[in-house]
C-alpha positions as CSV (number, residue, x, y, z in Angstrom):
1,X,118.4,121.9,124.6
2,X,118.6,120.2,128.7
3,X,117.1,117.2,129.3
4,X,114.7,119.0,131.6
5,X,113.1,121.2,128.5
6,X,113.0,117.5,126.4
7,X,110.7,116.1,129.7
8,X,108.9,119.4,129.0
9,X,108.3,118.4,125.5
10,X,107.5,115.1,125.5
11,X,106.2,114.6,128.4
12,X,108.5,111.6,129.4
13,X,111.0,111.4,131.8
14,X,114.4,111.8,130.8
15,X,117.2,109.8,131.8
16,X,120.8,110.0,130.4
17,X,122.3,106.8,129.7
18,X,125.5,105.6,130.8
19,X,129.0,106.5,128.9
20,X,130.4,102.8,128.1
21,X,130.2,103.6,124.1
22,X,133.3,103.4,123.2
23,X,132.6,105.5,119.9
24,X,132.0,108.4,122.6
25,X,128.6,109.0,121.6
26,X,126.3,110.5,124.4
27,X,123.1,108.4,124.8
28,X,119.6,109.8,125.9
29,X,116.6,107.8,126.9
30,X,112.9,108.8,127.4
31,X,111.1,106.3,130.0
32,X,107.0,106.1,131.0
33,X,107.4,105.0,134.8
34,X,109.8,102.2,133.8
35,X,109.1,101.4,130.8
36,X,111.3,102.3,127.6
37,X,109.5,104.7,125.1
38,X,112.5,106.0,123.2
39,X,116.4,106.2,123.2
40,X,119.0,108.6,120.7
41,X,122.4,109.1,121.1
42,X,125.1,110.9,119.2
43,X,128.5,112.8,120.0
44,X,126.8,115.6,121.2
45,X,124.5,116.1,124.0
46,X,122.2,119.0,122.6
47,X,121.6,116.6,119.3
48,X,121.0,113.4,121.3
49,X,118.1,115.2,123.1
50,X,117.2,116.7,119.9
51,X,117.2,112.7,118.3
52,X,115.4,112.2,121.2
53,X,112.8,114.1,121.5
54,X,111.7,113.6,117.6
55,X,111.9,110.0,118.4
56,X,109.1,110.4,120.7
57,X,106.9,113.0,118.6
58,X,107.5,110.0,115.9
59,X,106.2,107.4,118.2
60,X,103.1,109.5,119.4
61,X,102.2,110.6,115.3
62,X,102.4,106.9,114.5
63,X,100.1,105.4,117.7
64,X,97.8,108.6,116.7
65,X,97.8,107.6,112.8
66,X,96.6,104.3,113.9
67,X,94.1,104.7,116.3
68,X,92.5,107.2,113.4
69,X,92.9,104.5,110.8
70,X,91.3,101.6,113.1
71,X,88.4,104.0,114.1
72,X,89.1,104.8,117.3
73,X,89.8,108.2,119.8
74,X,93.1,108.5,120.3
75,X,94.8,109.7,123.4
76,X,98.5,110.1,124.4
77,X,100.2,110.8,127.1
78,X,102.5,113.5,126.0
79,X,99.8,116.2,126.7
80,X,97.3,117.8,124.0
81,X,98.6,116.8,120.4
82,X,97.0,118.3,117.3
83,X,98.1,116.7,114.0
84,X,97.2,117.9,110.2
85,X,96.9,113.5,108.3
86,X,99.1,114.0,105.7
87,X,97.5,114.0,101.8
88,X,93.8,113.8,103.3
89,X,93.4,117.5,104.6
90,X,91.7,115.9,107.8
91,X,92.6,116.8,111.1
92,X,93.1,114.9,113.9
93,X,93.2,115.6,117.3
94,X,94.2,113.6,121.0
95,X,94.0,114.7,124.3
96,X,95.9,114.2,127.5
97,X,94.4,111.2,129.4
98,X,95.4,110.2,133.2
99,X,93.2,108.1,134.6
């Protein structure tokens, strides 16, 4: 995986982080403007963007889960999102908002 097909996935921007680990781990980070969504890192780069990008999907499920459980329409803005709720058969769904 390149960083530009993890931007294509989670629809964040994706930044590699600088190499000062000194376990030699190669760090990944996916930003909103400037603001810090999710970071992964590990000794290789395909699996860091791989960390990475599930990271994000985990982060968007989560924020989705919630807004369902309070009620409320959920949007993200990773693009159009479908989800299956887990043990309620119920199906959620949030779409792309950019106002």
């Amino acid at each position: 995986m390149s960083p530009r097909k993890a931007e294509r996935l989670t629809g964040y921007e994706v930044r590699r982080l600088r190499d000062g680990d000194s376990t030699g781990q190669i760090a990944y980070a996916a930003f909103r403007g400037d603001e810090l969504v999710a970071e992964a890192a590990h000794r290789t780069e395909e699996l860091a963007l791989r960390i990475l990008v599930d990271e994000c999907t985990k982060s968007t499920v989560l924020k989705f889960c919630d807004a369902l459980a309070d009620g409320v329409t959920a949007a993200t803005t990773t693009g159009d999102c479908r989800f299956i709720i887990a043990n309620t058969g119920r199906t959620g769904e949030a779409t792309e908002s950019r106002t």
